[in-house]
PAVEX-877961 format. One record per residue (C-alpha): x, y, z; residue in one letter. Coordinates in steps of 0.2 Angstrom, whole numbers. Example, Ala and Ser with C-alpha at 12.3 -4.5 7.8 and 13.67 -1.06 7.14 Angstrom:
PAVEX-877961
{r {62,-22,39},"A"}
{r {68,-5,36},"S"}
***
This chain:
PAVEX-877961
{r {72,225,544},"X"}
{r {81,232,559},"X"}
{r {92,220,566},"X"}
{r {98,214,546},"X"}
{r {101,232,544},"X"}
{r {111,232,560},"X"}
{r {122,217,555},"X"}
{r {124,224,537},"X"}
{r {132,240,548},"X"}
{r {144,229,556},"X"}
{r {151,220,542},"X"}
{r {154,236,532},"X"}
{r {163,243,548},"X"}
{r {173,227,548},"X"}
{r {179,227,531},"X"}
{r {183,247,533},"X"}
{r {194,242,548},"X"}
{r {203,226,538},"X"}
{r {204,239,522},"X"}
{r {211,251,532},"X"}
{r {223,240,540},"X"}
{r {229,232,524},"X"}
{r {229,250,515},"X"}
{r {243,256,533},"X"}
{r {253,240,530},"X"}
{r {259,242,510},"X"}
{r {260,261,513},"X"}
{r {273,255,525},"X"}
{r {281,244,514},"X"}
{r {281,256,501},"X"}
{r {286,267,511},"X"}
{r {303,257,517},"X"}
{r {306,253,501},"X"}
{r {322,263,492},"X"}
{r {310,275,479},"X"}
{r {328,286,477},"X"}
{r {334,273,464},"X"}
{r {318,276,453},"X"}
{r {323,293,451},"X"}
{r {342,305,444},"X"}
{r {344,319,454},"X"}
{r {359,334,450},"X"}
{r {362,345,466},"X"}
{r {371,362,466},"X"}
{r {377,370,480},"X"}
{r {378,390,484},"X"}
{r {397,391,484},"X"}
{r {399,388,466},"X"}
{r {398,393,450},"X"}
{r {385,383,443},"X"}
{r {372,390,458},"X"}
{r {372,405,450},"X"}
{r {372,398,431},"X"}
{r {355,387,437},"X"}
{r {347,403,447},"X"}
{r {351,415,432},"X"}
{r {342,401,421},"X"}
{r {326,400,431},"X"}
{r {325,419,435},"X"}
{r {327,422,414},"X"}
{r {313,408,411},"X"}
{r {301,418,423},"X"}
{r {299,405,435},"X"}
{r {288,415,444},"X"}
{r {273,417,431},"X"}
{r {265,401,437},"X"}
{r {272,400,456},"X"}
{r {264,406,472},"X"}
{r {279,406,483},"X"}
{r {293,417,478},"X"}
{r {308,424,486},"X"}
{r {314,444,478},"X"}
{r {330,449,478},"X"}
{r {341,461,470},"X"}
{r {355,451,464},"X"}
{r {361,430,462},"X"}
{r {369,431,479},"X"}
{r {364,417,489},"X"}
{r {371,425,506},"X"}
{r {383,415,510},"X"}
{r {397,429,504},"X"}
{r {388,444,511},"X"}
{r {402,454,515},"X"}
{r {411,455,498},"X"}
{r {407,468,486},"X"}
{r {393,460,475},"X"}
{r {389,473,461},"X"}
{r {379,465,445},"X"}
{r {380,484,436},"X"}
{r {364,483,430},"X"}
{r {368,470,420},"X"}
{r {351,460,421},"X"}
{r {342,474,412},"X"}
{r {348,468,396},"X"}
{r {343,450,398},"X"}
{r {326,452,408},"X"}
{r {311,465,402},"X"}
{r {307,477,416},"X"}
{r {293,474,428},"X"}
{r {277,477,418},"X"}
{r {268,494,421},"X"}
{r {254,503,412},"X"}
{r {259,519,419},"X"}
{r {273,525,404},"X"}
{r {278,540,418},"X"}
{r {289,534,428},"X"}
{r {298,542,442},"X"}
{r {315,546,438},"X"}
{r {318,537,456},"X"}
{r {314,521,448},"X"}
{r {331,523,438},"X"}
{r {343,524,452},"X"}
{r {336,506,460},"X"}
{r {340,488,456},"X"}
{r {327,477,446},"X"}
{r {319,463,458},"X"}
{r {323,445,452},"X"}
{r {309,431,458},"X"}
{r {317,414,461},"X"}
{r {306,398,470},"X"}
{r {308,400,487},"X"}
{r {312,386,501},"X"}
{r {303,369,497},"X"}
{r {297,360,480},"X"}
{r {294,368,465},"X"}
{r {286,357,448},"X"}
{r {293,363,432},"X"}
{r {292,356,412},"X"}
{r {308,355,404},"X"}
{r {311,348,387},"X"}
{r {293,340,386},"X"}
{r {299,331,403},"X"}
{r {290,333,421},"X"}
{r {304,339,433},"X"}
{r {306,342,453},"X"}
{r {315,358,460},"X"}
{r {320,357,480},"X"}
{r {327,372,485},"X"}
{r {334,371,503},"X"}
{r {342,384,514},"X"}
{r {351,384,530},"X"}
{r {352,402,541},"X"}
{r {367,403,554},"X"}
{r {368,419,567},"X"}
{r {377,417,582},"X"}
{r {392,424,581},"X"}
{r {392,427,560},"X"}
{r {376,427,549},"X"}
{r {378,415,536},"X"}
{r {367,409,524},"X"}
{r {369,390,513},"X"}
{r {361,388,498},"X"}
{r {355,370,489},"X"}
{r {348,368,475},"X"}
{r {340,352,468},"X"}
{r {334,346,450},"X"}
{r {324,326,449},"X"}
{r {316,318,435},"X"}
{r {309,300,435},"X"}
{r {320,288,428},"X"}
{r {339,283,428},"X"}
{r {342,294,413},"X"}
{r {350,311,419},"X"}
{r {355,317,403},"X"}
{r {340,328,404},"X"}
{r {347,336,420},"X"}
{r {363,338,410},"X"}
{r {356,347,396},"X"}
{r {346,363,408},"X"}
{r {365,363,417},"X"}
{r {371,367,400},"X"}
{r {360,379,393},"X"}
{r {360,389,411},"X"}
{r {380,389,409},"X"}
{r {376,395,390},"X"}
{r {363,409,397},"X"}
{r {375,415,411},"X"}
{r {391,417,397},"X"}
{r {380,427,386},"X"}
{r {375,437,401},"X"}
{r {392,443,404},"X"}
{r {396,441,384},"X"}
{r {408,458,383},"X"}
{r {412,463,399},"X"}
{r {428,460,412},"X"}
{r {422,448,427},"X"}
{r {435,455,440},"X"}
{r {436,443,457},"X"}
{r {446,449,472},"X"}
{r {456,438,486},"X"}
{r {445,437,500},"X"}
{r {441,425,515},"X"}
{r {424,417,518},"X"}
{r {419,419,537},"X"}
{r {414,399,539},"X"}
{r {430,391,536},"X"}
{r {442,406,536},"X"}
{r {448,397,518},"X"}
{r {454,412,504},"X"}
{r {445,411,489},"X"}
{r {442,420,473},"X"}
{r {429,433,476},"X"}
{r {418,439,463},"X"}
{r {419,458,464},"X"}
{r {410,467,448},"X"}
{r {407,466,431},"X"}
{r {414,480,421},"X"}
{r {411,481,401},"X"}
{r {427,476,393},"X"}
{r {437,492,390},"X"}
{r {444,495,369},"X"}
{r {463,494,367},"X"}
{r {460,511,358},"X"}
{r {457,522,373},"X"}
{r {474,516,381},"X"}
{r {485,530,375},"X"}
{r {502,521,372},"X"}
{r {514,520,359},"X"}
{r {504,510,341},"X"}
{r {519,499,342},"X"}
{r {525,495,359},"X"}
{r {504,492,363},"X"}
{r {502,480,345},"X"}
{r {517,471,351},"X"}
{r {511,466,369},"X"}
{r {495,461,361},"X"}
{r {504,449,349},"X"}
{r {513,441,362},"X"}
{r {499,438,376},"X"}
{r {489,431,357},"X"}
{r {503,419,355},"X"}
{r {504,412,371},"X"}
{r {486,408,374},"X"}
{r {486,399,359},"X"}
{r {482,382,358},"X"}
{r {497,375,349},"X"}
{r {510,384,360},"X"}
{r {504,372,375},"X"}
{r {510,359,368},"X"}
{r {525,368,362},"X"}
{r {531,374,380},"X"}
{r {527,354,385},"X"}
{r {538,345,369},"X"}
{r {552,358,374},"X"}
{r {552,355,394},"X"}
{r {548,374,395},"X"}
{r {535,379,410},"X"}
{r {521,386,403},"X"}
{r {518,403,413},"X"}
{r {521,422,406},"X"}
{r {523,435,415},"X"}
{r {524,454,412},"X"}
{r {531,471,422},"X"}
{r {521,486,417},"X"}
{r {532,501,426},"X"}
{r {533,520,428},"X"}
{r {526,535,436},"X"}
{r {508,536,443},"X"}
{r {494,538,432},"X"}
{r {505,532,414},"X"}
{r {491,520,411},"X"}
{r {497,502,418},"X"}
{r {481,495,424},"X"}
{r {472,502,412},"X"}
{r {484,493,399},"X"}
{r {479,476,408},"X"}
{r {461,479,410},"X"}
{r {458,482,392},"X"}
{r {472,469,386},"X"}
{r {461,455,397},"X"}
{r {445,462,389},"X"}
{r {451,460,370},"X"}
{r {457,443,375},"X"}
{r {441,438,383},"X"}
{r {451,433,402},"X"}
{r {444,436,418},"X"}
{r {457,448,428},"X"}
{r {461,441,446},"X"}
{r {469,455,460},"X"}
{r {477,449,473},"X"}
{r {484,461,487},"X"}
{r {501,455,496},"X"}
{r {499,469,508},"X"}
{r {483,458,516},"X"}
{r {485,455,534},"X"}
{r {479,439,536},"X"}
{r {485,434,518},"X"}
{r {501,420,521},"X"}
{r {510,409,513},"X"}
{r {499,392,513},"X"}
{r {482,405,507},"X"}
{r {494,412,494},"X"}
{r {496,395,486},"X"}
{r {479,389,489},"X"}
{r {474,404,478},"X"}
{r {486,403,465},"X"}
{r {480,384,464},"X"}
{r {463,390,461},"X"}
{r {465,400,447},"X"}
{r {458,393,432},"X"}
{r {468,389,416},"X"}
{r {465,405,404},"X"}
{r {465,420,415},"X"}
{r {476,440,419},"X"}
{r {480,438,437},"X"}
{r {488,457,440},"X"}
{r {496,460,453},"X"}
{r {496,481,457},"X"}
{r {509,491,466},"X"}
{r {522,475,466},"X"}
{r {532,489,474},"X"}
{r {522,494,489},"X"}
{r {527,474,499},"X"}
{r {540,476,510},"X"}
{r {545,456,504},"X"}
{r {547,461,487},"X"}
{r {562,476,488},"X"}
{r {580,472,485},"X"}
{r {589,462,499},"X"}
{r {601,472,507},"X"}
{r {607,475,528},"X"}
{r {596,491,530},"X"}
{r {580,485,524},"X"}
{r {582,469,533},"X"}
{r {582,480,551},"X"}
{r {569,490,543},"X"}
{r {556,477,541},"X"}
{r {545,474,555},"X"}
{r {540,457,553},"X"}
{r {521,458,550},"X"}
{r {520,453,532},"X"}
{r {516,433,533},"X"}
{r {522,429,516},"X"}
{r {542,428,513},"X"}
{r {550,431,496},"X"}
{r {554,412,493},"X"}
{r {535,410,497},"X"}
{r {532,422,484},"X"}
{r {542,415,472},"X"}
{r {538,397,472},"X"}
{r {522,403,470},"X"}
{r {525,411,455},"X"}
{r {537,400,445},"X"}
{r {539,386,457},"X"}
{r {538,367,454},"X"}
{r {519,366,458},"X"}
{r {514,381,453},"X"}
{r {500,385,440},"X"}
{r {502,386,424},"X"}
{r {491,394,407},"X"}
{r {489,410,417},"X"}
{r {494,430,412},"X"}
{r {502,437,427},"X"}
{r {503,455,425},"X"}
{r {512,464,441},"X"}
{r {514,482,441},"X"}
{r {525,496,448},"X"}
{r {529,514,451},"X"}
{r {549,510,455},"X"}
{r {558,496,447},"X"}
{r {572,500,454},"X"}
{r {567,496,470},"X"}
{r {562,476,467},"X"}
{r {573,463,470},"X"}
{r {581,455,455},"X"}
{r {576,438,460},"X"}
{r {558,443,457},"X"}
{r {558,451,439},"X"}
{r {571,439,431},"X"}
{r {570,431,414},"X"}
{r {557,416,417},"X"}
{r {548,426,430},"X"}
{r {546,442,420},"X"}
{r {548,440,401},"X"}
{r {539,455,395},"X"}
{r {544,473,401},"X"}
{r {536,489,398},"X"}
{r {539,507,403},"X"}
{r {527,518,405},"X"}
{r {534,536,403},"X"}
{r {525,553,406},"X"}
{r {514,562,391},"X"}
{r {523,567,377},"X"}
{r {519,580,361},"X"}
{r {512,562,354},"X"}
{r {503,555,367},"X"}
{r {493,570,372},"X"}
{r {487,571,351},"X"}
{r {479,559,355},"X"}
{r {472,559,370},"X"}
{r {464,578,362},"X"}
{r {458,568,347},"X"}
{r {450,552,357},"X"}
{r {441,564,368},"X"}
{r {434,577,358},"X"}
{r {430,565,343},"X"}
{r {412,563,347},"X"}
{r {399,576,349},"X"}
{r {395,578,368},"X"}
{r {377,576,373},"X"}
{r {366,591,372},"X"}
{r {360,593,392},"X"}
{r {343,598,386},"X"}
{r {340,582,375},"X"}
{r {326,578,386},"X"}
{r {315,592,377},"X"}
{r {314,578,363},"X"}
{r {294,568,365},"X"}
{r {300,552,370},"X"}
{r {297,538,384},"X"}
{r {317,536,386},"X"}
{r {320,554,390},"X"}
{r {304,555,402},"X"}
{r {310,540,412},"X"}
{r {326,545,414},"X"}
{r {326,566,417},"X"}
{r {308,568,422},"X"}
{r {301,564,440},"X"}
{r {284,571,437},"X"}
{r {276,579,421},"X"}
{r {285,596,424},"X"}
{r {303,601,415},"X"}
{r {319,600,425},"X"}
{r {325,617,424},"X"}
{r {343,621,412},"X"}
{r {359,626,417},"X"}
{r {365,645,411},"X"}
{r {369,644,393},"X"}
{r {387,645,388},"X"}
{r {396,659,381},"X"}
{r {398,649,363},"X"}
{r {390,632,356},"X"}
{r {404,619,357},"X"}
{r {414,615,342},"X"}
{r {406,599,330},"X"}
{r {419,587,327},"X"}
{r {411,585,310},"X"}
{r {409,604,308},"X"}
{r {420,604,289},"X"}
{r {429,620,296},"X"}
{r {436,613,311},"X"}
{r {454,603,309},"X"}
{r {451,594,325},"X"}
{r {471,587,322},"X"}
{r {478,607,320},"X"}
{r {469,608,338},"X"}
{r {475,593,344},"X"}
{r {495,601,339},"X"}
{r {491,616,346},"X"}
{r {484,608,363},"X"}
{r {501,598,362},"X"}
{r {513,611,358},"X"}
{r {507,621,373},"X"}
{r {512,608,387},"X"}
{r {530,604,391},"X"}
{r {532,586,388},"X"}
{r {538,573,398},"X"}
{r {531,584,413},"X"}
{r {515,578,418},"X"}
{r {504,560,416},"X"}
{r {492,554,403},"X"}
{r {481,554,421},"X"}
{r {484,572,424},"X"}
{r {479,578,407},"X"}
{r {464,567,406},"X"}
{r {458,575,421},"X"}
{r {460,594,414},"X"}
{r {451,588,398},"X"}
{r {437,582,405},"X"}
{r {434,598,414},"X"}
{r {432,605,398},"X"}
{r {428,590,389},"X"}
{r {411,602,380},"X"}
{r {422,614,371},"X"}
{r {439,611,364},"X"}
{r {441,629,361},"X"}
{r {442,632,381},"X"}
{r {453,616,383},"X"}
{r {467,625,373},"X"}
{r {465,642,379},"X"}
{r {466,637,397},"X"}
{r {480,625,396},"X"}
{r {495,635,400},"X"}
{r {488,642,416},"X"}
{r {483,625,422},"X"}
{r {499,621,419},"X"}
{r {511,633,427},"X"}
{r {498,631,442},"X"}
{r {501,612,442},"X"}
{r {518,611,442},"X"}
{r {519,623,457},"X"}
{r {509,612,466},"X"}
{r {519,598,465},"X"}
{r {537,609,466},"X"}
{r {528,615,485},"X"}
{r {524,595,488},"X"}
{r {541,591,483},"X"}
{r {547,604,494},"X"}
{r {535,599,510},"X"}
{r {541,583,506},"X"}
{r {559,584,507},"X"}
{r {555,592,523},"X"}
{r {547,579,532},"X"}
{r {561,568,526},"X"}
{r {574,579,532},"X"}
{r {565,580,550},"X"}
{r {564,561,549},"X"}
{r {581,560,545},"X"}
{r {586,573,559},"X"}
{r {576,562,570},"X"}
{r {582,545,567},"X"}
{r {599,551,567},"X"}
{r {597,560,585},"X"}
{r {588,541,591},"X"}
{r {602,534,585},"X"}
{r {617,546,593},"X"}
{r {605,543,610},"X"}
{r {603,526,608},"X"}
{r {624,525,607},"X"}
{r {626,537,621},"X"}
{r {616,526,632},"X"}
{r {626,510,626},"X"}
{r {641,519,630},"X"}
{r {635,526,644},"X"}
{r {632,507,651},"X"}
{r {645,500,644},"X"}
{r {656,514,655},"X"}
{r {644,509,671},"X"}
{r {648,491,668},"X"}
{r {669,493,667},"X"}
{r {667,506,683},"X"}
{r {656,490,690},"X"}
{r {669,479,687},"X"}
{r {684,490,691},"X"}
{r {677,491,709},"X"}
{r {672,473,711},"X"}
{r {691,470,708},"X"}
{r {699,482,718},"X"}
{r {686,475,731},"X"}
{r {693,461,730},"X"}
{r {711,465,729},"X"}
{r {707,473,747},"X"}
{r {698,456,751},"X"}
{r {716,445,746},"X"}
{r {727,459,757},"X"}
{r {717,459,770},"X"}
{r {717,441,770},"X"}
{r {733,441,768},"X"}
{r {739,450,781},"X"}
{r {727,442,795},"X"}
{r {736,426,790},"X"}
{r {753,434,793},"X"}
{r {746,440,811},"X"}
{r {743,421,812},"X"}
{r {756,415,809},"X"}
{r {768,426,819},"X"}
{r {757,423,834},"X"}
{r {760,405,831},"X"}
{r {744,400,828},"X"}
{r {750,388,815},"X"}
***
């Protein structure tokens, strides 16, 4: 029995080895074998758009239910753009449920952080989608040495040469993410990524989109704006401008005084309209020519690209001898730069360009001609009108008791109690303030008696907005105090103007004694150099007569 038993052993070792063997040998043939064409594969990368339109995707279809390696985070921000401003607002609370707790009090601490969003981290992620088995690779690249950066990758594969699967989550993520900012005003800003040093267009912040009815401006002149914006991002007038040879760009001048309302004006024009609003700042120091282009080539077909404060770029004022020796030569971009940009050969078309300014009068003409600018609007200071209504919009709702939090609800108790104890009241006031909807209140009498006590045309919509809000419980006090804040207004800004004046008279005074220095000394050199020369020539007259005569001695002693 023994030694059949022994050889038995060594055959089954034998065919263990040749198995093993054979087994090695296909695994390595399979494993030469190109398996990449037995499968589709879509791949997004940090920098764009769609990264954040697949991220938002898989955060919303809690991704993290079933999943044991997670990354948290506080917004979609991949890191690669760390240091611009990335501000969501809040604005997943509305799409996501809040982090489950059995526990209904809440600190009121919890309400001032940022909800934490799970996303797969680094590696592979198995997933069901559309009754189809799908592959998530999520790669990320870290760089420190000088800059930290940080790439993002994401990966989607399914089996099979068929990507239309792939396709269709792209599309439902992009449909996710639009109804995620459904309503609001996406604002980007002009910035420059650290690992290329290329400008792009910055995401800044999500605001919800401002109504046209809180921009205090003239019904007409505002329905008019409106109207014409409406008609030219319509999709027959494309095709309008292009049967007609006509470029299709618009552009808009929104001037006057500080604080008249022309940024608001374009905010809430771009939020009725549904366009994203795009600042750019000409003032950037590393802002030139080739990046100004590059942006303006990058801005997408249907958007408000504002440009604020037009006035403030030493490029842009009128062309004349003084303000050529005046400019200092730091600003990259030229005016020719600037305009070809604007309404050059190549530049982009289907855009909104808004540019605003305190001084018109100040900007060259080439900059706000007919075909540059087509649309002007002056923004004057309040008038009898204007401040109506300003009264009216504010005080038209009944302000927010401050002790609504003695109602029994969960809302209240999240958001004004950090333990079980009462936050403790202000002081009473002197007198409940006045119900809009009270019948024996004639809230347009107080709005003309508000306006009747303000000089018009003297302060900005800015100005009065600011006083109302002070007293933005109680009508009653807003008109009472009024007159006083007034007279003590204007003599604020008679003794800036004043201090003002001032500094530019010493300026003045000062540059005018540079300047008389500045001549004494050319003079005064310019003397120097005719003394110079007058000496060098009687020098040499002296030289000639001496020669002279030593040639005469010469020549009488018969050295010739």
């Amino acid at each position: 029995m023994e030694p059949s038993s022994s050889f038995g052993r060594f055959f089954y070792f034998s065919y263990f080895a040749v198995g093993s063997y054979l087994a090695k040998s296909l695994l390595d043939q399979v494993g030469s074998l190109p398996l990449h064409l037995l499968y589709s594969t879509v791949e997004v990368q940090s920098h764009d758009d769609a990264y954040n339109y697949l991220l938002f995707w898989l955060t919303k279809q809690r991704f993290n239910e079933n999943k044991n390696r997670l990354i948290a985070s506080t917004s979609l921000s991949s890191g690669l753009d760390y240091f611009s401003e990335d501000s969501d607002d809040g604005e997943f609370d509305d799409m996501l449920d809040a982090e489950a707790s059995t526990d209904t009090e809440w600190k009121a601490s919890l309400s001032n952080t940022r909800q934490l969003l799970w996303s797969p981290s680094e590696g592979i992620h198995y997933f069901k989608y559309g009754g189809r088995c799908l592959a998530l690779t999520r790669q990320i690249e870290e760089r420190g040495q000088m800059l930290y950066t940080r790439t993002d990758k994401l990966r989607i594969s399914c089996l099979g040469w068929d990507a239309s699967i792939l396709k269709q989550l792209l599309l439902e993520a992009r449909v996710e993410y639009s109804q995620k900012e459904k309503g609001k005003t996406v604002i980007y800003r002009g910035a420059k990524r650290a690992y290329d040093n290329d400008f792009y267009w910055a995401r800044s912040t999500a605001r919800p989109a401002r109504p046209l009815s809180t921009v205090i401006l003239d019904h007409e002149e505002k329905t008019a704006f409106i109207r014409d914006v409406q008609q030219y991002l319509h999709p027959s007038t494309m095709r309008w401008y292009s049967d007609r040879g006509i470029p299709y760009r618009r552009g808009y001048l929104f001037y006057g005084p500080p604080g008249t309302g022309k940024s608001s004006l374009a905010f809430a024009a771009a939020g009725f309209l549904g366009l994203n609003v795009y600042i750019l700042d000409l003032n950037a120091t590393q802002l030139t020519e080739d990046a100004l282009a590059q942006l303006f080539q990058a801005l997408p077909r249907r958007c408000l690209v504002l440009l604020e404060d037009i006035d403030t770029n030493e490029v842009t004022s009128r062309r004349s001898d003084e303000s050529k020796k005046k400019r200092k030569g730091n600003n990259k971009i030229s005016l020719s730069a600037l305009l070809n940009t604007i309404d050059g050969v190549a530049a982009q078309e289907g855009r909104v360009l808004v540019m605003t300014t305190n001084h018109q009068e100040n900007l060259d003409p080439a900059l706000i001609r007919p075909g540059r600018v087509d649309y002007q609007i002056e923004f004057k200071l309040a008038n009898r009108n204007l401040m109506m209504q300003m009264f009216q919009n504010l005080f038209r709702d009944v302000l927010p008791s401050i002790d609504s939090h003695l109602e029994d609800s969960v809302t209240d108790a999240l958001l004004l109690t950090a333990t079980a104890e009462k936050v403790p009241l202000l002081p009473a006031a002197d007198h409940a303030p006045i119900r809009p909807e009270s019948p024996e209140v004639d809230m347009e009498q107080l709005a003309a008696t508000f306006a009747d006590k303000i000089p018009e045309l003297t302060f900005s919509p800015a100005e009065i907005q600011g006083y109302l809000l002070c007293h933005k419980s109680s009508p009653l006090d807003a008109i009472t105090h009024v007159e006083s804040w007034g007279e003590k207004t204007l003599e604020e800004k008679k003794k800036k103007d004043a201090e003002r004046e001032l500094q530019e008279n010493e300026k003045a005074k000062k540059d005018k004694k540079g300047k008389k220095a500045k001549k004494g000394k050319k003079e005064t050199a310019s003397k120097d150099e005719t003394d110079e020369e007058k000496d060098s020539s009687s020098s040499a007259e002296s030289e000639s007569d001496e020669e002279s005569s030593n040639e005469e001695n010469k020549q009488s002693n018969g050295t010739y």
